[in-house]
BALUM-277561 format. One record per residue (C-alpha): residue number from 1; x, y, z. Coordinates in Angstrom, 1 decimal, decimal comma. Layout:
! BALUM-277561
SITE:num:px:py:pz
SITE:NUM:X:Y:Z
...
END
This chain:
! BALUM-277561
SITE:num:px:py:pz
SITE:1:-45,6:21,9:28,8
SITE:2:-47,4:24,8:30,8
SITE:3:-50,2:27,4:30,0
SITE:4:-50,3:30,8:30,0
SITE:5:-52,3:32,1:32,9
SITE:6:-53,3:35,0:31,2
SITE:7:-53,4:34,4:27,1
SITE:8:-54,5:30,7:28,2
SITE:9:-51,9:29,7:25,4
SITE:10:-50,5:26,2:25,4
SITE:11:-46,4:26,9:26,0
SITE:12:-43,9:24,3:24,8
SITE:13:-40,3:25,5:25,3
SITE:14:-37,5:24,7:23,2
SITE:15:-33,7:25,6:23,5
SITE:16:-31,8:23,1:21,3
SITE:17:-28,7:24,9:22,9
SITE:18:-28,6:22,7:26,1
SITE:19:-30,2:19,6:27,3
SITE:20:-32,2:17,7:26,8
SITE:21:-33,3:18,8:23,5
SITE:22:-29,8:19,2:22,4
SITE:23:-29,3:15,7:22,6
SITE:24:-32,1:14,6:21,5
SITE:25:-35,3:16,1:20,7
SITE:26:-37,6:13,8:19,6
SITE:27:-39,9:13,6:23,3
SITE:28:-40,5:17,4:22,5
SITE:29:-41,4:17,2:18,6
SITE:30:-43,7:14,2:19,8
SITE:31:-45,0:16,6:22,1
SITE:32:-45,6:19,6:19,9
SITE:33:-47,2:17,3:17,3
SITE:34:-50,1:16,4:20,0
SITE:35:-50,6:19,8:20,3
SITE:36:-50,4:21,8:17,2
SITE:37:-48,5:25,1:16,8
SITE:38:-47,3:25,4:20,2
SITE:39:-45,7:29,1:22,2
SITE:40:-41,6:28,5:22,5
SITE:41:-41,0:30,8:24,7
SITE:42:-37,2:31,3:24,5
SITE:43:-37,6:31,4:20,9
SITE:44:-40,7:33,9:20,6
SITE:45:-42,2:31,8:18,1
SITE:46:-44,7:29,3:17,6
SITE:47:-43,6:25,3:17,1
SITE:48:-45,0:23,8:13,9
SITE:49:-44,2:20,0:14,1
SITE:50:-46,9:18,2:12,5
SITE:51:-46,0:17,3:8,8
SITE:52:-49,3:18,4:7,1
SITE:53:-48,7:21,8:9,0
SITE:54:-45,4:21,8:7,6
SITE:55:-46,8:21,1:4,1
SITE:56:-49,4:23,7:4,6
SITE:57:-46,7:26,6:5,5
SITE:58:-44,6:25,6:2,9
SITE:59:-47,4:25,8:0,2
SITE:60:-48,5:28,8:0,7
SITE:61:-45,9:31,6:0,9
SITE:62:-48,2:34,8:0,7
SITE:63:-49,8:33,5:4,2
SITE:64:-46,5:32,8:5,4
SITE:65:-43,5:34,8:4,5
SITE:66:-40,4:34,0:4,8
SITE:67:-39,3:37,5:6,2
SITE:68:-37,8:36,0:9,0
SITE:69:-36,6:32,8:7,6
SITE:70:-33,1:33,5:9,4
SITE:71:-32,6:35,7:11,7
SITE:72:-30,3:38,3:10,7
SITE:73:-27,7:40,4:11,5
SITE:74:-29,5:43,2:12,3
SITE:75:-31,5:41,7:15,1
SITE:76:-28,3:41,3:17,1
SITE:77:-28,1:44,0:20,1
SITE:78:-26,0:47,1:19,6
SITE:79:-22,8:45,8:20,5
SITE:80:-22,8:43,2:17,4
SITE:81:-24,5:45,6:15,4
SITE:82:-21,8:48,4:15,8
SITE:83:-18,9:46,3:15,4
SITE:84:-20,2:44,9:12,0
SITE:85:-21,1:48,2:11,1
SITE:86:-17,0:50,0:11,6
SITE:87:-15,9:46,1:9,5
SITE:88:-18,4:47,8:6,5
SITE:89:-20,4:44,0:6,9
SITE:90:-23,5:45,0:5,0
SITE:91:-27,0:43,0:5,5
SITE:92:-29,5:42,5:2,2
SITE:93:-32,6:40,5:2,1
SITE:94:-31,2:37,6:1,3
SITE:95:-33,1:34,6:-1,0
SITE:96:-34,3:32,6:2,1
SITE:97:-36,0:35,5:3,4
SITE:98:-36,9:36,7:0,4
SITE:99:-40,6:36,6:-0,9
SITE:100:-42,8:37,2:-4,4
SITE:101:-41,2:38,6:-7,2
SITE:102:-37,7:39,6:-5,3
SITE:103:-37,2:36,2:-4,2
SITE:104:-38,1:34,7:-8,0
SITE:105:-35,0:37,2:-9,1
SITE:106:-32,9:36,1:-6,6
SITE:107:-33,6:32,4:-6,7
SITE:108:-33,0:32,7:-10,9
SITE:109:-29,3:33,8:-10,1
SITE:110:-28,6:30,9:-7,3
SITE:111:-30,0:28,0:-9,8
SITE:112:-27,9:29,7:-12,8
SITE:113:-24,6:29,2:-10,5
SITE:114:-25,1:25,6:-9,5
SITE:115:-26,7:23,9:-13,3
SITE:116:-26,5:20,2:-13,0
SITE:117:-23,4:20,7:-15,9
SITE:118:-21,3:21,9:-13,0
SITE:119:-22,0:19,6:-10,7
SITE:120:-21,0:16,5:-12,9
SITE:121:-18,2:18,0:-13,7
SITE:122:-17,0:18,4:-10,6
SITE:123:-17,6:14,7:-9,8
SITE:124:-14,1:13,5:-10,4
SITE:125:-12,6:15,9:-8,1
SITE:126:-15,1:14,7:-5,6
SITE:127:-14,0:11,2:-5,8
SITE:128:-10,2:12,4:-5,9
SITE:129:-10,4:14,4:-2,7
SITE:130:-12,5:11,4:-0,6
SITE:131:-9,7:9,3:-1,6
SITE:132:-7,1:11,2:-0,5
SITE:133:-8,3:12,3:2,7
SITE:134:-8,9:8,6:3,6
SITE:135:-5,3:8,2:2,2
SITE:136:-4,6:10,4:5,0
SITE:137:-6,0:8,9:7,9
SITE:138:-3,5:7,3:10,8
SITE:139:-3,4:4,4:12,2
SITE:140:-5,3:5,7:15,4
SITE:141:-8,5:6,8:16,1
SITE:142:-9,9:9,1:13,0
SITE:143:-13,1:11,9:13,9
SITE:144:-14,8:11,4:10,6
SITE:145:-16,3:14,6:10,7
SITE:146:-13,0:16,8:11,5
SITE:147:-10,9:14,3:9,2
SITE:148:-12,9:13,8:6,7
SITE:149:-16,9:15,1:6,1
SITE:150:-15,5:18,3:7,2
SITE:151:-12,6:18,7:4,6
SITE:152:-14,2:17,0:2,3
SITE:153:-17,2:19,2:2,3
SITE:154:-15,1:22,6:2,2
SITE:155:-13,3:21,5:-0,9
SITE:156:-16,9:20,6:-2,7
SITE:157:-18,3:24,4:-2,3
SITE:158:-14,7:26,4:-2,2
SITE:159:-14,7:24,8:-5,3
SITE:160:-18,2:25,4:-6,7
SITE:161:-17,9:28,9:-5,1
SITE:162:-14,7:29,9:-6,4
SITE:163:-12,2:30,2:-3,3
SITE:164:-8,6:29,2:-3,9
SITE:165:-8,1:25,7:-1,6
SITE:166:-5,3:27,6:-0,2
SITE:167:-7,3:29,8:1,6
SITE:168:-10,0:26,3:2,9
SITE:169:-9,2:27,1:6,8
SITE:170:-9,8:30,6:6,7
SITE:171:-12,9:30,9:5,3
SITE:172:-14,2:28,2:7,5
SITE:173:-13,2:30,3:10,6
SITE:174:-15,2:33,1:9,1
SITE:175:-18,0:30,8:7,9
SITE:176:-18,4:29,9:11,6
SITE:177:-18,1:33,2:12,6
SITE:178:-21,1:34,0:10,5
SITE:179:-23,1:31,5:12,3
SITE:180:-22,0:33,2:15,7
SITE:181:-23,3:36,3:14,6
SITE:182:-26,7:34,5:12,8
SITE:183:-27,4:32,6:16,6
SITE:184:-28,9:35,0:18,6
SITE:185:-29,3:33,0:21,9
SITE:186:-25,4:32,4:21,9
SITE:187:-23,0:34,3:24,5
SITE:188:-23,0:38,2:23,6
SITE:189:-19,4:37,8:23,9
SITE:190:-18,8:35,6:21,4
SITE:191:-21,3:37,3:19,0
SITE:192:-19,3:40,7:19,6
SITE:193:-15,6:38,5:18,3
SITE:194:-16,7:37,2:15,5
SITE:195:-18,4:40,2:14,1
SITE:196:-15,1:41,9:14,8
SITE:197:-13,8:39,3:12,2
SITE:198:-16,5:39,6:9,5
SITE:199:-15,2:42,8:8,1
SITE:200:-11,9:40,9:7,0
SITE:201:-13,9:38,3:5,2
SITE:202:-16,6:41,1:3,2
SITE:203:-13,0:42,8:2,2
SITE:204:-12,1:39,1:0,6
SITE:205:-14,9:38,3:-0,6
SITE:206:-15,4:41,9:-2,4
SITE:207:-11,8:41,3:-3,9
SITE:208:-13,2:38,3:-5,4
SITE:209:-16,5:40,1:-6,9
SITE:210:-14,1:43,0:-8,4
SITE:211:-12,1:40,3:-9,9
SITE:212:-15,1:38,3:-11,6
SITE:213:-16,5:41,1:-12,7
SITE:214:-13,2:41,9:-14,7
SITE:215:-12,0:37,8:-15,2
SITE:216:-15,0:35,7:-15,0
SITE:217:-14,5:32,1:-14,3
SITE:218:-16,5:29,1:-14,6
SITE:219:-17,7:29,2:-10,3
SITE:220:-20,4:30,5:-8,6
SITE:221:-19,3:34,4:-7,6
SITE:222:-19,0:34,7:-11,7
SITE:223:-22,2:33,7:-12,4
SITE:224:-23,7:36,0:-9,3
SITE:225:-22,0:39,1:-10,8
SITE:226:-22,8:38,8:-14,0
SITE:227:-25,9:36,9:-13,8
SITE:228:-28,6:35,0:-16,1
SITE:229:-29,4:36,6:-19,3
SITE:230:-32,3:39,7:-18,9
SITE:231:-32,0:39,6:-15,2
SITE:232:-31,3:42,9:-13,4
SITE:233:-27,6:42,7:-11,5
SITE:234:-27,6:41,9:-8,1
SITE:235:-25,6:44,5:-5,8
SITE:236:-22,6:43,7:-4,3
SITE:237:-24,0:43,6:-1,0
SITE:238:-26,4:40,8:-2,3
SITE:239:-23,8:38,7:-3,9
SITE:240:-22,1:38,6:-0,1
SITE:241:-25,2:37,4:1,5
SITE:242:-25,3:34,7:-1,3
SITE:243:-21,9:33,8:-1,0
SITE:244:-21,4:34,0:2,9
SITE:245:-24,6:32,7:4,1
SITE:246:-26,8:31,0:1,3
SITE:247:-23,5:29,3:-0,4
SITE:248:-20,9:28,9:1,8
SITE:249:-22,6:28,6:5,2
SITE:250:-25,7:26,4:4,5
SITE:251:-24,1:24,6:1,5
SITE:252:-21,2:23,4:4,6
SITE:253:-23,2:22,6:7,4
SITE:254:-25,9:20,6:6,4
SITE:255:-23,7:18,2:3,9
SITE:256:-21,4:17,5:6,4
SITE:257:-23,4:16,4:9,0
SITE:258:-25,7:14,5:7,0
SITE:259:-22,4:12,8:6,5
SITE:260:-21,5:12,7:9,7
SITE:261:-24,9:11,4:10,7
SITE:262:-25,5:8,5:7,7
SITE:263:-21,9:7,1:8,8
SITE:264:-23,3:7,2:12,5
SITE:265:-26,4:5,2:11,6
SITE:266:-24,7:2,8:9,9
SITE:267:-21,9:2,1:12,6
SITE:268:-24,6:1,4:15,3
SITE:269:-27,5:-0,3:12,9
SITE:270:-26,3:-3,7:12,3
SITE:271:-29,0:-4,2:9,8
SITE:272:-27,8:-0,8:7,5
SITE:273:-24,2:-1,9:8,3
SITE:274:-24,8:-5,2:6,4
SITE:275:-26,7:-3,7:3,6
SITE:276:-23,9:-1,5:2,6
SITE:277:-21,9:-3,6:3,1
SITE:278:-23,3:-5,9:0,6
SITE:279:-24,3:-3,9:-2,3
SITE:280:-22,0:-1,1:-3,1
SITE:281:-23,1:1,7:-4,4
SITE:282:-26,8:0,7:-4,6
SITE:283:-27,6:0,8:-1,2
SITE:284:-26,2:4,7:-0,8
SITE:285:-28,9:6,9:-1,9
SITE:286:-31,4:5,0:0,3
SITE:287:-29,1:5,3:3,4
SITE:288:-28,9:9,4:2,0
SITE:289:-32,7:9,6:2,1
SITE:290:-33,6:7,8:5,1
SITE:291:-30,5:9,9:7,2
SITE:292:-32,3:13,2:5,5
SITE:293:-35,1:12,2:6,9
SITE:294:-34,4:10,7:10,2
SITE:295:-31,9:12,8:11,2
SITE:296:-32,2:16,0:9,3
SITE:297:-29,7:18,2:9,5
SITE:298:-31,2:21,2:9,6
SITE:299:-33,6:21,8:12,2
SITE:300:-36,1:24,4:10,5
SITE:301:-36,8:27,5:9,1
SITE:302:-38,6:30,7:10,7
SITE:303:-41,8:31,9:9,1
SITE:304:-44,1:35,4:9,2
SITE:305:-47,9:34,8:9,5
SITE:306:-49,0:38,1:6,7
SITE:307:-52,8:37,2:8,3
SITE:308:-54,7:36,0:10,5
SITE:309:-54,9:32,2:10,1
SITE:310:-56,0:29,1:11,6
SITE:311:-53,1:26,4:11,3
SITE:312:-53,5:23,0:13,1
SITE:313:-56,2:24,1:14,8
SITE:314:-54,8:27,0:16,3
SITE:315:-55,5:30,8:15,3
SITE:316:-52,8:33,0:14,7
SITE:317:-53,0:36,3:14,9
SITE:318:-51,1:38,6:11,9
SITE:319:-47,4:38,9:12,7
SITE:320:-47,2:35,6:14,4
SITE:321:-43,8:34,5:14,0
SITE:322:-43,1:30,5:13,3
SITE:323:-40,5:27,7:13,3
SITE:324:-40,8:24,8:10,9
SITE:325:-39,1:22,0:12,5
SITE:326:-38,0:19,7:9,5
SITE:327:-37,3:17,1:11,9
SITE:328:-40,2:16,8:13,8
SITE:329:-42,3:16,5:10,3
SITE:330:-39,7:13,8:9,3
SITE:331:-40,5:11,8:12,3
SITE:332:-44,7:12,5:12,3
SITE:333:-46,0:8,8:12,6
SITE:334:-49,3:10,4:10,7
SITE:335:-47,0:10,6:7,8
SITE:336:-43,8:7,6:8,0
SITE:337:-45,0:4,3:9,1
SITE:338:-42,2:3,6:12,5
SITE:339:-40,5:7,1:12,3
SITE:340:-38,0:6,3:14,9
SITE:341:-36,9:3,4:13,2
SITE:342:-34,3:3,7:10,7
SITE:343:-35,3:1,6:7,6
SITE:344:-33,8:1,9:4,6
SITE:345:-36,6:0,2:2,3
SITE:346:-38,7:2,9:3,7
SITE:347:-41,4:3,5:0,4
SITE:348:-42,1:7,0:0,7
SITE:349:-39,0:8,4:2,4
SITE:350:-38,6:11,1:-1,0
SITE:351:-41,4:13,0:1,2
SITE:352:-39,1:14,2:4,0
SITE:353:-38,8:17,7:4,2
SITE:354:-35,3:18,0:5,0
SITE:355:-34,4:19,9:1,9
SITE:356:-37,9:22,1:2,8
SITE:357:-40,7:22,1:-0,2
SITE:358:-42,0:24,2:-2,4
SITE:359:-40,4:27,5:-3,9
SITE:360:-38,2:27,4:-1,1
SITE:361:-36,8:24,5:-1,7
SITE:362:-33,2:24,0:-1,2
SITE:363:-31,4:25,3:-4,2
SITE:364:-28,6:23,4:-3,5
SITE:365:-30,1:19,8:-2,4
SITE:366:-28,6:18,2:-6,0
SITE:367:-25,2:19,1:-5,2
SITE:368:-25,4:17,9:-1,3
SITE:369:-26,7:14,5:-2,6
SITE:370:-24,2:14,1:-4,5
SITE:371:-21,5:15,0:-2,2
SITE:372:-22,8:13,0:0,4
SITE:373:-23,5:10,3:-1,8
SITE:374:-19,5:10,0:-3,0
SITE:375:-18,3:10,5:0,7
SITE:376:-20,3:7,4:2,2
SITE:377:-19,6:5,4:-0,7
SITE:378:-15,7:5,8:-0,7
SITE:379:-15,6:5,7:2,5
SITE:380:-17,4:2,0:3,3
SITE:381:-15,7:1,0:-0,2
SITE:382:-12,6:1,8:1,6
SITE:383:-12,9:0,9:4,8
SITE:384:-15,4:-2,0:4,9
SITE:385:-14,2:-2,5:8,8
SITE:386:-15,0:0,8:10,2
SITE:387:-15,6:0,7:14,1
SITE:388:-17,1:3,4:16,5
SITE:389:-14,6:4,1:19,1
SITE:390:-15,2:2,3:22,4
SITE:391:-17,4:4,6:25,0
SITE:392:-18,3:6,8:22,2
SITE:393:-21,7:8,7:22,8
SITE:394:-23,0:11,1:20,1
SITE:395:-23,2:14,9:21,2
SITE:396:-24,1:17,4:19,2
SITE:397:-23,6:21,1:19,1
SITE:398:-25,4:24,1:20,3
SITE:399:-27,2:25,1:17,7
SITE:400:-30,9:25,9:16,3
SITE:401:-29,8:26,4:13,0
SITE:402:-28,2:22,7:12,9
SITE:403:-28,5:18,9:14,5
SITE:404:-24,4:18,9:14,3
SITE:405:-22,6:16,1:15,4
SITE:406:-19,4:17,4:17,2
SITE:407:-17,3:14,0:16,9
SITE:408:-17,6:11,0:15,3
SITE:409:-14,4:8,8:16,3
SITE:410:-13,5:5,5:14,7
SITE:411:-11,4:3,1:14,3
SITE:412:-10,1:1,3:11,3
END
């Protein structure tokens, strides 16, 4: 930590995409938390890591818009830009950043598509494909977030979405191509390529949209086309930003390493590893909840100050730009008795903020509790005996958007 000679502001800097906060970041959110909303310079924004700041934020969405929630597109340089532009990749204001009346309308389509009905039925298939891919696993060492969470979690949304499986590892290249584009402090470079990729997948998507809106189905892109009853259409451009980012891109990466993570916590926890192991399924949604909150996947959301407004202590001036890190609320010791130490019994672990709060709240959060809750069940059901791999030590990708665990090998 450092000050400002010349604003006298307290600067904290935070790049998740290398070490050490890549690793592991909880020396800085411990930091940030002592002293409130905190200058990142890399990131241009202020740190909110305290959990009542984070409850304030989220409560009060005309002081602080969500704007900026992602960054988009458009705040790429000119080279990305250009290329997205000749590929016909339009940009809308998509629900996350979406505020007031436009974000109401938008949010009313996004709950129609994923109703609880859809999500039951869909639970069968879930249990089908976890079986399977464990069917599938050698003999060898198994990565249980390439071989399994991964998979396992593409078939759950193509399915709610409306992709053909056939097309699973295709639209997973482009969904990571969209997070290229959407992480503005990765390599130009690799922003540039992966733009040059997007216009294929608005073409696909688009042919899927003019099909739905002639055929409807029972999937999401029907219900986004033609919509909830008395609600104005969405464009076309709209339904792609649903579909690419808010469905297919958040709806992936945050179930499958929560995954990832909850199998992780209880290979190396003796004490969750025998809980599980002893009470099948009842002790799953409390390993779910406490992973959500321990090791939240997501690792916060960008916010707009509309005002001038004293948060934690701090003023901040109209325009301020903010990020909420989820994770750093999740482990405030003002608000979870022990925060580094993963306890399942943990009382009020239903207050994490992985899934955000408030009208923003994670649309999809029913659906990625239930995925994750079928995938760690099967898979201890299974394979009672699972074993880390000898030498293995977590690391996790570069990303701001996500706390994603690269590998997780194991043995049977």
């Amino acid at each position: 930590m450092s000050t400002d000679s010349t604003e006298r502001t307290p600067v904290l800097d935070f790049n998740p995409l290398f070490g050490p906060d890549r690793e592991d970041p909880s020396e800085l959110y411990r930091a940030a938390r002592r002293l409130g909303p905190v200058m990142s310079p890399t990131l241009g924004a202020y740190l909110v890591a305290r959990y009542e700041d984070l409850r304030t934020v989220l409560a009060d969405p005309e002081t602080y818009s969500s704007a900026m929630a992602l960054p988009r597109f458009s705040m790429n340089p000119p080279e990305v830009t250009e290329v997205l532009r000749q590929g016909g990749v339009e940009e809308t204001l998509a629900v996350v950043n979406a505020d007031g009346a436009e974000h109401e309308h938008q949010r009313r389509f996004f709950d129609s598509g994923l109703p609880a009905t859809r999500i039951r039925a869909l639970v069968p298939a879930m249990h089908d494909r976890a079986n399977r891919l464990i069917d599938e696993f050698g003999t060898g060492t198994i990565d249980l977030v390439t071989d399994y969470a991964g998979p396992f979690v593409q078939f759950v949304i193509n399915s709610i979405i409306g992709f053909p499986e056939a097309d699973s590892e295709q639209v997973q290249s482009w969904t990571d191509d969209v997070a290229t584009v959407f992480n503005i402090l990765g390599p130009l470079q690799d922003r540039v390529e992966a733009a040059g990729r997007l216009g294929d997948y608005t073409h696909y998507i688009q042919s899927h949209i003019d099909d739905r809106r002639a055929h409807p189905k029972n999937d999401l892109i029907s219900d986004l086309v033609h919509g909830p009853d008395g609600e104005p259409p969405l464009s076309d451009a709209h339904i792609h930003n649903f579909v690419r980012a808010g469905a297919r891109l958040a709806g992936y990466d945050t179930t499958r390493d929560t995954i990832s993570a909850a199998a992780l916590m209880v290979l190396t926890n003796p004490h969750a590893a025998d809980r599980v192991r002893a009470d099948l399924p009842g002790s799953i949604p409390k390993l779910v909840e406490e992973t959500l909150r321990r090791e939240a996947p997501h690792r916060g959301l960008f916010r707009v100050a509309t005002r001038e407004v004293v948060l934690g202590g701090v003023e901040l001036p109209p325009g301020s730009l903010m990020l909420l890190l989820f994770g750093s609320g999740n482990r405030d010791e003002t608000a979870f008795s022990e925060p580094e130490v993963f306890d399942m019994d943990r009382t009020n672990v239903r207050k994490h903020l992985a899934f955000g709060k408030g009208k923003h709240v994670c649309p999809g959060a029913p659906l990625a509790r239930t995925e994750i809750r079928i995938a760690l069940e099967t898979l201890f059901r299974r394979i009672p005996s699972l074993t880390l791999a000898e030498g293995y030590r977590p690391v996790y990708a570069a990303s701001y958007f996500f706390r994603s665990l690269e590998a997780v090998p194991v043995t049977r």
